[in-house]
C-alpha positions in Angstrom: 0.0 0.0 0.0 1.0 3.8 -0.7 0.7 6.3 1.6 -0.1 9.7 0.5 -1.8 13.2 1.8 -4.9 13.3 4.8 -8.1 13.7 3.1 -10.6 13.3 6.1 -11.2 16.9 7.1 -14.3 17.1 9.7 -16.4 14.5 12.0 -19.7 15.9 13.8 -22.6 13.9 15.4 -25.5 15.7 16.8 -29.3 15.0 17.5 -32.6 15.7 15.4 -35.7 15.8 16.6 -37.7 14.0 14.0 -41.9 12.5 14.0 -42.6 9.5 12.1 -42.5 9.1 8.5 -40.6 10.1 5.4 -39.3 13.7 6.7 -37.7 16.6 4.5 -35.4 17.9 6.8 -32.3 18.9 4.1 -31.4 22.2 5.9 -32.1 20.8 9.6 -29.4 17.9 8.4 -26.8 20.3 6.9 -26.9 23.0 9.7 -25.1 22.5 12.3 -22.3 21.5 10.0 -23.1 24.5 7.1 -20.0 26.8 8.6 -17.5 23.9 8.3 -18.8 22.6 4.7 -18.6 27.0 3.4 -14.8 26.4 3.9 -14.6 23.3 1.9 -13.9 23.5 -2.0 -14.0 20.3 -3.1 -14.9 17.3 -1.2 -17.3 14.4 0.0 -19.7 14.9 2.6 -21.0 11.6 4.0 -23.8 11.3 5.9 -25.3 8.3 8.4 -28.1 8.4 10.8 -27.4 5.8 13.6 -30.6 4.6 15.2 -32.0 1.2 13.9 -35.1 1.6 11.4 -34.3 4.8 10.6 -32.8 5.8 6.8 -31.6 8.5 4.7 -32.2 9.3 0.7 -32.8 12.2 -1.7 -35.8 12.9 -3.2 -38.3 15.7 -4.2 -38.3 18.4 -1.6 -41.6 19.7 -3.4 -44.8 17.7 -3.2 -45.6 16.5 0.8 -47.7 13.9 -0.9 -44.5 12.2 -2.3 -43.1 11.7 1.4 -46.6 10.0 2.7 -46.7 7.9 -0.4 -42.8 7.1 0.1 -43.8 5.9 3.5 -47.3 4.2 2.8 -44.9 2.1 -0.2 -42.5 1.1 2.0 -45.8 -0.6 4.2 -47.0 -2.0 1.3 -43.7 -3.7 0.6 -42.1 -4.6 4.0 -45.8 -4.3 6.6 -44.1 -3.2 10.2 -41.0 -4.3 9.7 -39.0 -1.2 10.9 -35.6 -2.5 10.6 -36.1 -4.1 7.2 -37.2 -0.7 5.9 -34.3 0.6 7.5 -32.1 -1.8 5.6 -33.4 -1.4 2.3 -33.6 2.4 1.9 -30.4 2.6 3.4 -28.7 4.3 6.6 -26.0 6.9 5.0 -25.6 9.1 1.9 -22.5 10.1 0.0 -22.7 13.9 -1.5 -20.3 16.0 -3.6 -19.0 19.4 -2.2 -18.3 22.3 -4.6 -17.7 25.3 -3.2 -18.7 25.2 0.3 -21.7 23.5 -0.7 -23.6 20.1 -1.1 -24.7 19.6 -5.4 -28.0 18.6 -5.7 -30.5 18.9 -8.3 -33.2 21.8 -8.2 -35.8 19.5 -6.7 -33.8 17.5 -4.8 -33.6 17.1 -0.7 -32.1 15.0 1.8 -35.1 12.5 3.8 -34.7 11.3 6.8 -37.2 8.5 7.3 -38.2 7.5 10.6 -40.3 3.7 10.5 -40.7 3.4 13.8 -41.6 5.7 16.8 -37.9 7.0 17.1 -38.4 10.3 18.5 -34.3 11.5 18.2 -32.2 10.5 15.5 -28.1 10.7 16.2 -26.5 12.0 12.5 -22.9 11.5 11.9 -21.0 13.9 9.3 -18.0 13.0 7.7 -16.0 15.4 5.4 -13.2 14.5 2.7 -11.9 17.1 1.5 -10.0 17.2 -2.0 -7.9 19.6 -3.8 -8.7 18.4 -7.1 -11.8 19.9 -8.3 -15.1 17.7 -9.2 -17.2 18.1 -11.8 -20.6 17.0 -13.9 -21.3 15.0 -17.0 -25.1 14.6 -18.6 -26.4 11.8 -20.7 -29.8 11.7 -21.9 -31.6 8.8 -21.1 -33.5 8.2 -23.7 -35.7 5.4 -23.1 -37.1 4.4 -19.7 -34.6 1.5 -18.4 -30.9 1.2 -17.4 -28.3 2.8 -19.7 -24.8 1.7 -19.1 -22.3 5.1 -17.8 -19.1 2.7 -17.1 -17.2 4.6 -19.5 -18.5 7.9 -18.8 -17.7 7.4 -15.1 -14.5 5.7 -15.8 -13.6 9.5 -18.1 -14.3 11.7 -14.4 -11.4 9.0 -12.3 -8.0 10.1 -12.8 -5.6 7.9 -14.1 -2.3 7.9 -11.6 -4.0 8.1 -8.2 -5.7 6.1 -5.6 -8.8 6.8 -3.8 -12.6 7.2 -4.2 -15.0 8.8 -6.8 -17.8 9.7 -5.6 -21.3 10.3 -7.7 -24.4 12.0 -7.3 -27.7 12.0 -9.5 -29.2 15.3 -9.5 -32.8 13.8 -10.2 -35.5 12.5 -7.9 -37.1 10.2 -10.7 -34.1 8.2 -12.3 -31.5 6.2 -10.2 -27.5 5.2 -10.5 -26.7 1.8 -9.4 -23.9 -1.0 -9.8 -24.8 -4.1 -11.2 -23.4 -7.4 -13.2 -21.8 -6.7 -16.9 -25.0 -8.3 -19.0 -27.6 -7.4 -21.1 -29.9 -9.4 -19.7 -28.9 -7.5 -16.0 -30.0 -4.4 -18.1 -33.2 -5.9 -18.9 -34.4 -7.8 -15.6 -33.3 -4.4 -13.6 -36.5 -2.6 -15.7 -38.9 -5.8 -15.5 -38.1 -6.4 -11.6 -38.2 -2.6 -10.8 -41.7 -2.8 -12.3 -42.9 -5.3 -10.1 -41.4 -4.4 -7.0 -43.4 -1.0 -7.3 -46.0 -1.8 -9.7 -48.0 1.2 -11.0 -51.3 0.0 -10.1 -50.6 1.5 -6.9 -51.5 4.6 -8.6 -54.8 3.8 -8.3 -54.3 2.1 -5.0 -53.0 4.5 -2.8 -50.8 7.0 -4.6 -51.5 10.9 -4.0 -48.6 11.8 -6.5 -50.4 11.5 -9.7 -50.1 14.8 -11.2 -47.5 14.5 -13.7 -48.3 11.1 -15.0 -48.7 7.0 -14.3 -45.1 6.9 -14.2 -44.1 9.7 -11.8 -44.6 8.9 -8.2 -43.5 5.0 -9.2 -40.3 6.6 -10.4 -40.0 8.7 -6.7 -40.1 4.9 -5.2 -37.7 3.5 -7.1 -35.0 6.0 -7.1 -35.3 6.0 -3.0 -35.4 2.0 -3.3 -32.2 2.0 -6.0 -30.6 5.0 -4.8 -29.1 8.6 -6.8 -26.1 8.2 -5.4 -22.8 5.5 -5.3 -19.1 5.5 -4.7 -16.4 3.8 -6.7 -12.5 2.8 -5.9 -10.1 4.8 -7.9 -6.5 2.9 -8.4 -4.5 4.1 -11.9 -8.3 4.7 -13.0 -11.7 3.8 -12.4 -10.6 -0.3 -10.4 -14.1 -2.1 -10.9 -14.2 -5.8 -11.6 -14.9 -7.2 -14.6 -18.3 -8.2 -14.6 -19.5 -4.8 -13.2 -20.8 -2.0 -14.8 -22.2 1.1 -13.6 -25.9 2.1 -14.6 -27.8 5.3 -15.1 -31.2 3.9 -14.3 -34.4 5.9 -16.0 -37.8 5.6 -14.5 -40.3 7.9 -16.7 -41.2 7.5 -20.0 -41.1 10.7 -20.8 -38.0 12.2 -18.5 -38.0 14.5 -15.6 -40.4 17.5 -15.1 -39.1 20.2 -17.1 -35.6 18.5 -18.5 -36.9 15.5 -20.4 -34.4 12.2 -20.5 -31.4 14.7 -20.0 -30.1 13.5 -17.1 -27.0 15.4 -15.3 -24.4 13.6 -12.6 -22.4 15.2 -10.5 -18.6 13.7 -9.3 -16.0 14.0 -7.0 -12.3 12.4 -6.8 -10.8 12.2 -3.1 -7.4 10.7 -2.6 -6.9 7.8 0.0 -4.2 7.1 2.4 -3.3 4.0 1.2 -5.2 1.4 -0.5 -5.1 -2.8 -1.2 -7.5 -5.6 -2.5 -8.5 -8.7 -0.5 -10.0 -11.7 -1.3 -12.3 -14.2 1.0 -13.9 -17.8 0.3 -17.6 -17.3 1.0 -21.1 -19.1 1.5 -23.0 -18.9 -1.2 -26.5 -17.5 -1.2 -26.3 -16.2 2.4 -24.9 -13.1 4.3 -21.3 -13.8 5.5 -19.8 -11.7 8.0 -16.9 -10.3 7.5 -16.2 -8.2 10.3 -13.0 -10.2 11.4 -11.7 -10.3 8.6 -12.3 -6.6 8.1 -9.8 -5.8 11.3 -7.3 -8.2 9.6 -7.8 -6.5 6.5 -7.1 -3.4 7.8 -4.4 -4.3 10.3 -2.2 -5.8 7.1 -2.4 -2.3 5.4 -0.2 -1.4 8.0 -1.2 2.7 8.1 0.9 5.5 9.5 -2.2 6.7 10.7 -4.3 4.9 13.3 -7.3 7.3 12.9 -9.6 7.6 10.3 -12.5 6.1 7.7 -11.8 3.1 5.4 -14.3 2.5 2.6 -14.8 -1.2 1.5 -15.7 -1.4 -2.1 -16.7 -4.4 -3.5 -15.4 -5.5 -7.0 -18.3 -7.9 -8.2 -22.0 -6.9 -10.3 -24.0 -9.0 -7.4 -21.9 -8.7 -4.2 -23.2 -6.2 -1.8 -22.8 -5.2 2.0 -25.2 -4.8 4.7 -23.3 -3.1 8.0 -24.3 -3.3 11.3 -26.9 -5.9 11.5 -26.4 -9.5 13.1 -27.6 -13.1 11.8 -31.1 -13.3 12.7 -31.8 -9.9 11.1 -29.7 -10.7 8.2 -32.0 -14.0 7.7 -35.1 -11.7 7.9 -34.1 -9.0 5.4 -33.1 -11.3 2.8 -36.5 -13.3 3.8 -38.3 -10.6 3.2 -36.3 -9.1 0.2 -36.7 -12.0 -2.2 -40.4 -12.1 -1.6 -40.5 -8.9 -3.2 -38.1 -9.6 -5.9 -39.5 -12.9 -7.0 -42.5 -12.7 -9.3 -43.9 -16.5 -9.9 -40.8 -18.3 -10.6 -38.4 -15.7 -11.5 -35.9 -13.8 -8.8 -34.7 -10.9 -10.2 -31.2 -11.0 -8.2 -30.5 -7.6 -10.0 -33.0 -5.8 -8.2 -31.8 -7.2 -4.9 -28.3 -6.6 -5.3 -29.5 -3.1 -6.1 -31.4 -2.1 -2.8 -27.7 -2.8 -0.8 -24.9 -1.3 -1.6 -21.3 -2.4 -3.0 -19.5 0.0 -0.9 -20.0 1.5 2.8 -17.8 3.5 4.9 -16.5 2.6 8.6 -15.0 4.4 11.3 -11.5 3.7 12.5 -10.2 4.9 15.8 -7.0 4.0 17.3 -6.0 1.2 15.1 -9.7 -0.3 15.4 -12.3 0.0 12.8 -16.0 -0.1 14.1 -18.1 -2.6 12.2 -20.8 -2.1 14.9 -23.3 -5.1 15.4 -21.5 -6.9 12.2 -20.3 -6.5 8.6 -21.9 -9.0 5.9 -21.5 -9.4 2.2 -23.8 -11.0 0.4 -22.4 -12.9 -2.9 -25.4 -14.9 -4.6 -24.1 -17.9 -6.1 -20.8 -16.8 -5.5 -18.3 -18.8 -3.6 -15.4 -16.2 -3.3 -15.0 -12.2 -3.7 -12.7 -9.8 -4.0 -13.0 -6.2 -2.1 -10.7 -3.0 -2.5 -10.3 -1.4 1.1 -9.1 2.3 1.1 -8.3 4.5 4.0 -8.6 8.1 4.5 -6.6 9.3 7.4 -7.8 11.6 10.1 -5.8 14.9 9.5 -4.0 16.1 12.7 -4.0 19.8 12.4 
């Protein structure tokens, strides 16, 4: 591993006083950190909220009927099951800083959804700050499904350093993800995405029906697939071979008032050091790996014993799912693939789609902080491969 410059800038926790439900609460989440982030040029802000059952996304900071239908979805899909929801939405966002502040789309705002009758939520801020400059790309989208971007993405890395790229989707109707290298992933993301948010529920229970059968449907999914994902950076974009990265469109006719033009957002942040390891797995279960995550990290051998490592898987259908233990590992991916599976078809795209291939954990005195456990998910897989990078905690 190579050591090079400190890139982890700012760490904040602090308390929100939140209801229940899907909650718009963008400038609540950025203000108590708003007079660090104005002093930061470029840079990665990410976010996690800590309490079980609780999750964080971007969507449309407009409409209050999107957040109850966002919430009365999630029912439909996972009943009472606060953790699951947790799970699958997701507990942490990673956003691009430019110019001392976070780039989101016009109608875009950060959620915090509450499942449960969690009264205080704990967020934890992370800033990596860069000097390299970020940047955005746009692709239009022109048909509602999953467009490969690999190459565009791979353009934004640069080519002699080590580290992260981070990307943002600047629209609350379309989705980025990271999936297997296949046309056939391409088509089974846009049939299973369709059944795991049918748009009969338009007529069901939707409120969000202004702008078309496709619109509040396309809300769902991009909470459910995500706008955002980060990507390891070693002599260029260092993805595996059967990934690729997708820019995922939900409406048939585009976005309110840009069409199928579709802009992304990126950011390039330098790592400490940085190294790939491989593990033998069980297939077609969670394995934990939070052992083998402190090994991992102890043979980096750091100069720094402070910091943030992110773990970035290297395969289309390998995924992570932090902090939970078996038994709630056994119920998510229960409850998952009976979403995911119409009649006698999985669509193992879509569900390697709600997790994510790379997360973020703490590391604090030599010790990195997997909480109640680290697993990785593989499908059929019997072995994977992961790129760990750290970001060390500057001293100043």
């Amino acid at each position: 591993s190579v050591e090079s410059a400190h890139s982890l800038t700012y760490q904040k926790e602090y308390p929100l006083q939140v209801s229940g439900g899907c909650l718009l609460l963008h400038d609540q989440v950025l203000g108590p950190i708003s007079p660090v982030l104005k002093k930061v040029s470029h840079g990665v802000l990410h976010l996690s909220v800590l309490e079980e059952g609780t999750s964080l996304t971007l969507n449309e900071n407009c409409d209050p009927t999107v957040r109850s239908d966002m919430k009365r979805a999630m029912t439909e899909l996972f009943g009472d099951s606060d953790d699951i929801k947790g799970a699958v939405v997701g507990s942490s966002l990673d956003l691009v800083i430019s110019n001392g502040h976070i780039v989101t789309g016009t109608w875009q705002g950060i959620y915090v959804c509450v499942w449960g009758t969690t009264k205080t939520v704990t967020i934890r801020a992370t800033i990596l700050s860069s000097p390299i400059k970020g940047g955005k790309f746009s692709r239009d989208a022109n048909y509602r499904g999953a467009h490969d971007i690999t190459q565009t993405i791979a353009d934004c890395a640069p080519p002699k350093k080590q580290g992260i790229l981070t990307c943002v989707l600047q629209h609350t109707s379309a989705s980025i993800t990271i999936n297997q290298h296949s046309k056939e992933c391409e088509r089974n993301l846009e049939t299973g995405v369709n059944y795991l948010v049918p748009e009969k529920w338009n007529n069901m229970f939707f409120e969000h029906t202004y702008e078309g059968p496709d619109d509040m449907p396309g809300h769902m999914k991009s909470t459910l697939i995500g706008a955002h994902f980060t990507l390891p950076v070693v002599n260029g974009l260092n993805m595996g071979e059967e990934q690729k990265t997708y820019l995922f469109e939900h409406r048939n006719t585009g976005g309110w008032g840009g069409g199928h033009h579709r802009k992304v957002a990126f950011q390039f942040i330098e790592s400490s050091s940085s190294q790939p390891f491989q593990r033998q797995m069980e297939a077609k279960v969670w394995n934990n790996i939070s052992t083998d995550i402190a090994k991992w990290f102890s043979a980096m051998k750091t100069q720094s014993s402070d910091g943030v490592i992110y773990l970035c898987s290297l395969h289309g259908d390998t995924v992570f799912l932090p902090n939970c233990d078996k038994d709630q590992c056994t119920q998510i991916t229960k409850s998952v693939t009976k979403v995911t599976t119409s009649k006698n078809q999985h669509f193992s795209e879509i569900f390697s789609s709600l997790f994510r291939s790379t997360i973020m954990l703490e590391v604090s005195n030599g010790v990195v902080n997997v909480g109640k456990g680290v697993n990785v998910w593989g499908g059929q897989r019997k072995a994977f491969e992961v790129m760990m990078l750290f970001f060390s905690k500057n001293s100043e």
